[in-house]
BAFI-3210 file (N, C-alpha, C; in Angstrom, 3 decimals, decimal comma, padded with zeros to 6 digits):
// residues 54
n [1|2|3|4|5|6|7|8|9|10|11|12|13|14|15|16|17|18|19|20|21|22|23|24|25|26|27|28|29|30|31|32|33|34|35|36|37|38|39|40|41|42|43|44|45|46|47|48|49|50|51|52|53|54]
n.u [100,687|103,796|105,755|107,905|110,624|112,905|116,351|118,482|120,623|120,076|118,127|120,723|122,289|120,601|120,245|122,446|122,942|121,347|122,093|124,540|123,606|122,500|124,583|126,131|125,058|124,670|127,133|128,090|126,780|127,875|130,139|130,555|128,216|125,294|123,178|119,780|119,891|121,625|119,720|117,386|117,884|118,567|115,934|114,739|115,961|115,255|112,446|112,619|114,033|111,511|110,216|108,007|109,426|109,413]
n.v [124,962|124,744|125,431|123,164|124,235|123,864|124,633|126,705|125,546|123,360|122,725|123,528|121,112|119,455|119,656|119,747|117,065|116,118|117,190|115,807|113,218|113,277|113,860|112,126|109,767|111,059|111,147|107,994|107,164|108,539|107,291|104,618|103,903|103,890|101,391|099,430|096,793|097,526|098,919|097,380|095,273|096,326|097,488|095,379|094,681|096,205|095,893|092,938|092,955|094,258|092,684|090,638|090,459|086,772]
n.w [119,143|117,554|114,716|113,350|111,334|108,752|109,388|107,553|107,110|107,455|105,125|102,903|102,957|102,792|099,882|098,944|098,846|096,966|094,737|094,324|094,442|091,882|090,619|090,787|089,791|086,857|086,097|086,284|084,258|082,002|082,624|082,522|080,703|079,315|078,184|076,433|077,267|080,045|081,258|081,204|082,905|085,370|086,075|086,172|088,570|090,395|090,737|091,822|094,155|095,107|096,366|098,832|102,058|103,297]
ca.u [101,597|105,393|105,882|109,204|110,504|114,197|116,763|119,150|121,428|119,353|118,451|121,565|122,905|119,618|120,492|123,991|122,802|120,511|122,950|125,838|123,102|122,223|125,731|127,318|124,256|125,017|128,557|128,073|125,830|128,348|131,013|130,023|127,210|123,678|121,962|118,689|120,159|121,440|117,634|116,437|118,522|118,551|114,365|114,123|116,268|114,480|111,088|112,732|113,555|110,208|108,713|107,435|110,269|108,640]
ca.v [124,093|125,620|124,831|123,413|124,778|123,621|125,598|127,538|124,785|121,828|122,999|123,548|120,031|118,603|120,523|119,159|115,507|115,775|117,880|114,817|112,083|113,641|113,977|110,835|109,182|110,939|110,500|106,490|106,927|108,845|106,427|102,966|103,871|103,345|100,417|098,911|095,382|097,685|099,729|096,389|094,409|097,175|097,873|093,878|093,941|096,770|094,357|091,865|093,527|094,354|091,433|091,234|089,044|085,497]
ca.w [118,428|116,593|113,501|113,153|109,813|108,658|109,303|106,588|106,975|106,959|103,529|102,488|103,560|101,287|098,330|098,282|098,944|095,806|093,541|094,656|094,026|090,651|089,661|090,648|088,791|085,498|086,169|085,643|083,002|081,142|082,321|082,153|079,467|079,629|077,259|076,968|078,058|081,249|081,607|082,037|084,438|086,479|086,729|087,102|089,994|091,547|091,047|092,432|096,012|096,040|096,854|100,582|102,750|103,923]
c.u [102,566|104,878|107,523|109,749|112,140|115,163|117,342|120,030|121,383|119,100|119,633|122,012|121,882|120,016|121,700|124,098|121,928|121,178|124,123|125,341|122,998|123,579|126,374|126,626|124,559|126,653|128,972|127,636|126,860|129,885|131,252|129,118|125,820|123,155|120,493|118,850|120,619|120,561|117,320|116,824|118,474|116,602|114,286|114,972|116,051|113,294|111,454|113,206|112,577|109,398|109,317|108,591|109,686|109,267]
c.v [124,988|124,309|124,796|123,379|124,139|124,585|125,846|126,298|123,098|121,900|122,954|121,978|119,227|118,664|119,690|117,863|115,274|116,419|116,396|113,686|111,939|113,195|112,857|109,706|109,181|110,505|108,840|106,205|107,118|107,490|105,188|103,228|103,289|102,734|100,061|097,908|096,466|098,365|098,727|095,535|095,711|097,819|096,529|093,590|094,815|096,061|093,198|091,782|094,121|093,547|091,123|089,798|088,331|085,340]
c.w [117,640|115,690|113,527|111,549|109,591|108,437|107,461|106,401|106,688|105,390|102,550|102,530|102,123|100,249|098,124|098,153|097,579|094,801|094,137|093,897|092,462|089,769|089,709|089,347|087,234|085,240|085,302|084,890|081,396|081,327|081,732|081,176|079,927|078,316|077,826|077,714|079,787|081,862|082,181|082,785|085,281|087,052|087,088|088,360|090,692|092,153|091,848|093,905|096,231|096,220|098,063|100,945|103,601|105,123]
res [x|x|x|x|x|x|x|x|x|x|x|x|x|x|x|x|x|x|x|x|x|x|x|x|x|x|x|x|x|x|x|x|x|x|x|x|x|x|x|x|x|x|x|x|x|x|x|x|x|x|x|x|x|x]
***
């Protein structure tokens, strides 16, 4: 059995998708602002796509 390992570039490609995600994130945080009223509409409407579709 190989071990397939990721290249140099696959890495690279990750890295920049999680340094982008990071930054656009604080980005809106710093733009729009982060409250408690928007903490918690935003965890209850993660809870609320997780319930199983009938």
């Amino acid at each position: 059995m190989t071990e397939d390992r990721p290249t140099d570039a696959q890495r690279t490609v990750t890295w920049r998708v999680i340094v982008l995600a990071v930054g656009l994130f604080t980005l809106s945080g710093y733009w729009y602002g982060w409250s408690s009223e928007a903490s918690q509409r935003f965890w209850s409407d993660i809870r609320g796509r997780a319930e199983p579709i009938s």
